[in-house]
N, C-alpha and C positions, 0 to 999 in steps of 0.2 A: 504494500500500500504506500502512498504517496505520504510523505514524514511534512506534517504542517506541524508552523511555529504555532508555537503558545505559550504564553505566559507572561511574569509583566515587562520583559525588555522586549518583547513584540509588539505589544500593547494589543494583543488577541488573548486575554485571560479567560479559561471560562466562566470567569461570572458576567463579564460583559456581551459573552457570545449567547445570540438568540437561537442558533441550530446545534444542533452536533457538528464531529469532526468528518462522519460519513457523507451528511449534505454538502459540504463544504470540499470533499473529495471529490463527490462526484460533481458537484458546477464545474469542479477545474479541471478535471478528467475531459469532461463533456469540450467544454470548450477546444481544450488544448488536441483533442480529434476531429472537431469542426474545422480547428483552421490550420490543422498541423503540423504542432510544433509541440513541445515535450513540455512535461507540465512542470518539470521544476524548472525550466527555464520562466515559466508563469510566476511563481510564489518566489525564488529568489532575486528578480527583480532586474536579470541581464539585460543586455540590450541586446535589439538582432532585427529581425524583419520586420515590416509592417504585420506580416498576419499573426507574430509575437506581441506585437503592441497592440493590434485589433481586440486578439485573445484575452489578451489578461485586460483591456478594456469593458470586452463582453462581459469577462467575469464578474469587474465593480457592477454591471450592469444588472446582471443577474442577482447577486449580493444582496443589492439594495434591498430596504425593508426586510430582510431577511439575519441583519448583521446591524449596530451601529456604525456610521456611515464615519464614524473617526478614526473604526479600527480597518477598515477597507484598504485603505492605503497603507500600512503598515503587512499587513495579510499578503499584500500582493507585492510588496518589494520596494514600494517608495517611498519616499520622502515626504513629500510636499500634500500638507494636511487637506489642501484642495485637488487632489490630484482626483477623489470622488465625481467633482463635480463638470471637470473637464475629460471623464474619460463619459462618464455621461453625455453631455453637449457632443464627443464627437461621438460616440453609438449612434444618436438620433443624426446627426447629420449625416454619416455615412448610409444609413436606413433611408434618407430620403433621398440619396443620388444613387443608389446602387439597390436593384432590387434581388441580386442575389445574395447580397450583403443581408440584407431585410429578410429574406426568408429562413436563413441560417439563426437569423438572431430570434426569428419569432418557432423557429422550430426546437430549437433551446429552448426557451421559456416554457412552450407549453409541457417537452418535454421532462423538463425538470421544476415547472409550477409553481 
């Protein structure tokens, strides 16, 4: 199984997490076979291709509401406490110029709900 960080130098403790560690597997899983690239390249945070950066963007996307939205960024490897809200902004932007981009992200969701 895929080794997720936890605890409090991640800032993913689980008293802060709203799912378990298996939800949380498999979004990254799911994702990182959508567009893939390997999932711990997802949670440690390297850099590399766009469908790398798509990926673990999907991820924050899928996340949401699912996770608080402080620890998202941390979970997936960055930095920057807004990094939430701009992988957000570019999901939906990518979903409106690209419709296979949009079905991959809506057959996600529904798949993992």
């Amino acid at each position: 199984p895929l080794r997720m960080p936890t605890g409090r130098l991640c800032g993913t403790g689980m008293r802060e997490m709203m799912m378990n560690n298996d939800e949380l597997q498999r979004i990254i899983l799911a994702a990182a076979a959508a567009f893939d690239v390997n999932p711990i390249d997802i949670v440690e945070g390297r850099k590399g291709s766009k469908s790398l950066m798509y990926a673990r963007d999907v991820c924050a996307y899928l996340l949401a509401g699912k996770m608080p939205r402080s620890k998202i960024p941390n979970l997936l490897g960055r930095n920057s406490k807004y990094y939430y809200y701009g992988a957000i902004k570019k999901v939906r932007a990518k979903c409106l110029a690209d419709h296979d981009f949009e079905m991959k992200v809506l057959n996600l969701a529904a798949r993992l709900g």
